[in-house]
Backbone as CSV, one residue per row, in Angstrom:
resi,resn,N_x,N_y,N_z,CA_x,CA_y,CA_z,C_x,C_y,C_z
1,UNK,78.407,20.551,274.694,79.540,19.746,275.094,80.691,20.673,275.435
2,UNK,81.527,19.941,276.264,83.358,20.698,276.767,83.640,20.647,275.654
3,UNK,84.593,21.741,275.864,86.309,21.631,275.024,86.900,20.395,275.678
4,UNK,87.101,19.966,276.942,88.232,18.842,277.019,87.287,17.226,277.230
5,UNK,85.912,17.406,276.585,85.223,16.224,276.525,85.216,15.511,274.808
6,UNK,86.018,16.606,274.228,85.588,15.917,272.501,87.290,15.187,272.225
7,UNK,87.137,14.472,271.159,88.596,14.353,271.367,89.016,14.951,269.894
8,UNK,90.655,15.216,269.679,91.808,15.483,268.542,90.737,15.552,267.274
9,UNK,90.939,16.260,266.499,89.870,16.777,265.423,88.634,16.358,265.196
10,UNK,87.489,16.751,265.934,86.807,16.901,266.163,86.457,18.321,265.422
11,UNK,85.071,18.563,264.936,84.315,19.553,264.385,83.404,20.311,264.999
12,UNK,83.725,21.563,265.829,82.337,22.075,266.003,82.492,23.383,265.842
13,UNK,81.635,24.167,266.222,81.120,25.394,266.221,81.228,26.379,267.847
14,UNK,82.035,27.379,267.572,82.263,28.027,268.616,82.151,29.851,267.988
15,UNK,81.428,30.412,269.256,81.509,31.696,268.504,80.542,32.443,267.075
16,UNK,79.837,31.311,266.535,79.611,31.407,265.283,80.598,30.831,264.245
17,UNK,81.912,30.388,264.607,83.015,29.905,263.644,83.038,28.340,263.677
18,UNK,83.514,27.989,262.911,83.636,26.588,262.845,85.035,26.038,263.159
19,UNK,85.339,25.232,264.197,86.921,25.071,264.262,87.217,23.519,264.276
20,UNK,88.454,23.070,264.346,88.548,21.638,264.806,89.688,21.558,265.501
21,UNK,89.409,20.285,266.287,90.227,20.077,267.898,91.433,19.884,267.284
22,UNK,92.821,20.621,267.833,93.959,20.675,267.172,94.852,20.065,268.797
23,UNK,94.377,20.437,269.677,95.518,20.161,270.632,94.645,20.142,272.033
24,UNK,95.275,19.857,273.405,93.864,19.888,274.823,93.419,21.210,275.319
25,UNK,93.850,22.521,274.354,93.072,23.789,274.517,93.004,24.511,273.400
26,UNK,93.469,23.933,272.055,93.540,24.798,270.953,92.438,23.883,269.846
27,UNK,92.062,24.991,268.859,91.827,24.850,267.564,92.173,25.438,266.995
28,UNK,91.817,24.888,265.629,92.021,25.835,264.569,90.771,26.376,263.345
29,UNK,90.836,27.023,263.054,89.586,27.645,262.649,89.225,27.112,261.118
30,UNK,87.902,26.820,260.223,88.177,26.054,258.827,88.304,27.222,258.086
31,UNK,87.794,28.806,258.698,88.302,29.928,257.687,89.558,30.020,257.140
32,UNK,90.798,29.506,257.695,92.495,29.570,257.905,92.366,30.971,258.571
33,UNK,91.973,31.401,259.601,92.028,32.353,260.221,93.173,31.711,261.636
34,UNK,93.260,30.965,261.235,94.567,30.365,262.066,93.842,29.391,263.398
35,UNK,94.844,29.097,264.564,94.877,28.703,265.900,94.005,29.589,266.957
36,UNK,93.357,28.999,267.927,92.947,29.609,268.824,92.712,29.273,270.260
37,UNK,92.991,29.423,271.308,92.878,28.749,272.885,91.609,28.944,273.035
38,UNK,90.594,27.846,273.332,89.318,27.404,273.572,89.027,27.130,275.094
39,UNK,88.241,28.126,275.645,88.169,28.024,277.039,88.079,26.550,278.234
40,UNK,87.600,26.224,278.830,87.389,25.077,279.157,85.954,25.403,279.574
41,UNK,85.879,26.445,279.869,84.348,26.504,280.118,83.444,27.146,279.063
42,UNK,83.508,26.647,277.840,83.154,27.284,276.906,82.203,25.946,276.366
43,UNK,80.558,26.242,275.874,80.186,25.394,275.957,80.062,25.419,273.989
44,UNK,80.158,24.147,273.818,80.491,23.849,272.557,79.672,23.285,271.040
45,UNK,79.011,23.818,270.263,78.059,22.987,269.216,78.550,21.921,268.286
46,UNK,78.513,20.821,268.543,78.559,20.488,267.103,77.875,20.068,265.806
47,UNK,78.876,20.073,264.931,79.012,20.371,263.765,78.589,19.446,262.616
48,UNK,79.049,17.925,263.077,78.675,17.410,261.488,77.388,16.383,262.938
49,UNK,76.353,16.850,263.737,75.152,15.824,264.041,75.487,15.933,265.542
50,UNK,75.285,14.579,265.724,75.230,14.338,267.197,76.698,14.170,267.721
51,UNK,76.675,14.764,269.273,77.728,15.225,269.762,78.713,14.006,270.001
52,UNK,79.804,13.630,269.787,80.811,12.583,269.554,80.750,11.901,271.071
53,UNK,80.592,10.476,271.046,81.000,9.763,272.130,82.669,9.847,272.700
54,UNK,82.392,10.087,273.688,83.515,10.134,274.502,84.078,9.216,275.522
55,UNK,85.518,8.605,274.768,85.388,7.025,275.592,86.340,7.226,276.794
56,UNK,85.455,6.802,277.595,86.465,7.095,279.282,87.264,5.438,279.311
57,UNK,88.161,6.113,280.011,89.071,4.726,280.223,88.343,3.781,281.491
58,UNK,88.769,2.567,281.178,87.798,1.871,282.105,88.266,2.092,283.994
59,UNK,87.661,1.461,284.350,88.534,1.739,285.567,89.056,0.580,285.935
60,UNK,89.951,1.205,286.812,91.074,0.096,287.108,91.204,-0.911,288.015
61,UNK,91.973,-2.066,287.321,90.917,-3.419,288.663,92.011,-3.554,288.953
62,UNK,92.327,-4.217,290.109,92.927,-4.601,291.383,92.433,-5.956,291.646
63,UNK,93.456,-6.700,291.904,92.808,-8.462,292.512,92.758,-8.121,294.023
64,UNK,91.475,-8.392,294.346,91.266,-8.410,295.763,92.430,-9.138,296.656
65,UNK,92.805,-10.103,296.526,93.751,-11.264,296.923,94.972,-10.140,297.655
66,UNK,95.375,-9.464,296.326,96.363,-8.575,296.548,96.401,-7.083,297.201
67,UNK,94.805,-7.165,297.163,94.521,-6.559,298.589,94.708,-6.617,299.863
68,UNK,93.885,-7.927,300.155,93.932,-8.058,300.994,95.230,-8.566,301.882
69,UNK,96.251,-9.451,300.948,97.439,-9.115,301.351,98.446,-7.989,301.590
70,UNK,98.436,-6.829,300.950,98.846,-5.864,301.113,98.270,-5.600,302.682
71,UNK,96.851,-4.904,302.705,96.291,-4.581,304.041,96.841,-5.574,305.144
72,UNK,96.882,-6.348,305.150,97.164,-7.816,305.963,98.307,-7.140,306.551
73,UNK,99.605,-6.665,305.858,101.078,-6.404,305.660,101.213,-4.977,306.544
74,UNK,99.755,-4.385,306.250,99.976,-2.911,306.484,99.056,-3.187,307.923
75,UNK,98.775,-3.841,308.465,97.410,-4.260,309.957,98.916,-4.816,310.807
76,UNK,99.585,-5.732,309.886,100.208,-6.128,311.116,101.449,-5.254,311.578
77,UNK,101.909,-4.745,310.780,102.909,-3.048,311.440,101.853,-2.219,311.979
78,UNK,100.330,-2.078,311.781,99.673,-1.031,313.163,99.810,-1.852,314.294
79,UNK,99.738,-3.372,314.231,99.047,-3.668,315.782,100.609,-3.888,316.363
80,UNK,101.651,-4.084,315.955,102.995,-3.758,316.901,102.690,-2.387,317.082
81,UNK,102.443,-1.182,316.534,102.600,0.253,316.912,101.354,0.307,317.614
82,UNK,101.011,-0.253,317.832,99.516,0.888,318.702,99.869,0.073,320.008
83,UNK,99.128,0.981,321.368,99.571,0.237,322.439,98.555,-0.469,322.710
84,UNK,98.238,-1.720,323.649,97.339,-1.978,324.178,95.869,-1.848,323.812
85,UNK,95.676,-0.779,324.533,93.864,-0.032,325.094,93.562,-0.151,323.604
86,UNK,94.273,0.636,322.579,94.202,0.629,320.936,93.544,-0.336,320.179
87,UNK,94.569,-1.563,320.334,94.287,-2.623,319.379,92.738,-2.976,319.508
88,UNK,91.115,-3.260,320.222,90.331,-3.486,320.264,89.768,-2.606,318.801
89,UNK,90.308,-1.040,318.953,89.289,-0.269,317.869,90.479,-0.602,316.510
90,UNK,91.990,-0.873,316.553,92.427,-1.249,315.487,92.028,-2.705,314.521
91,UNK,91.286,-3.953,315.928,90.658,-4.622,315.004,89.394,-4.726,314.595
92,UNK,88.615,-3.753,315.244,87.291,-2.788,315.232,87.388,-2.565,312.898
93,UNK,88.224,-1.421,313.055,88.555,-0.901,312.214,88.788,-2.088,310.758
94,UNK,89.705,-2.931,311.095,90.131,-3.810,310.461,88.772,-4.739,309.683
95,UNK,87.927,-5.286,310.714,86.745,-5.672,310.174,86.292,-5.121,309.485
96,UNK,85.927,-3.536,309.489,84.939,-2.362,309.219,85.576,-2.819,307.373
97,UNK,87.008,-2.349,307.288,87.720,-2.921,306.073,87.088,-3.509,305.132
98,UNK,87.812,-5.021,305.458,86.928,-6.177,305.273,85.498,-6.145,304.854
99,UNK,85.076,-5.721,305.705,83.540,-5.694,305.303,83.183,-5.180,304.001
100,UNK,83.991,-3.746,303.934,83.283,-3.011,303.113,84.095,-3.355,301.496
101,UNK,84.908,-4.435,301.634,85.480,-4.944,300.039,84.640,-6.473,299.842
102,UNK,83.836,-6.749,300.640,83.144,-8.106,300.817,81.537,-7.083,299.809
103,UNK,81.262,-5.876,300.788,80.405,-5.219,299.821,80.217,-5.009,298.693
104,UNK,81.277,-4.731,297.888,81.973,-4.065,296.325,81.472,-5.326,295.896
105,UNK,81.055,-6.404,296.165,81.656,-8.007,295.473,79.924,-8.018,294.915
């Protein structure tokens, strides 16, 4: 496992030493041999079993609605700016959009 995949005291083994997660690049060692900066690419054992779940934040939702109003808001200031010949591939484009948040569903 990472150093920046375990979280705040956490137990493992680095080096042969045993340390725990003190800060997002430090530990500290259980000898009291003090603090130490823990690489990020430093690959990591632990200590008391199996390696600690690591909870990712979920991801972030958005109401389509307010999508598609936004885009709506932001289509109709392109098609005043584009000239003419344009607008065919600007509502080309616009579908392509659409489409592909009709996909996600």
């Amino acid at each position: 496992m990472k150093f920046t995949q375990i979280p705040l005291g956490t137990r493992f083994e680095f080096e042969g030493k045993i340390f725990s997660k003190t800060g997002p690049m430090t530990a500290s060692a259980e000898d009291g041999s003090g603090q130490r900066l823990i690489p990020r690419y430093a690959v990591l054992k632990p200590v008391d079993g199996a390696a600690p779940v690591v909870d990712t934040a979920p991801a972030r939702q958005v109401d389509e609605a307010r999508v598609i109003a936004a885009f709506d808001g932001f289509y109709g200031t392109c098609l005043r700016l584009v000239d003419d010949f344009s607008k065919a591939e600007l509502e080309a484009a616009r579908r392509k959009f659409l489409a592909a948040l009709q996909a996600q569903k």
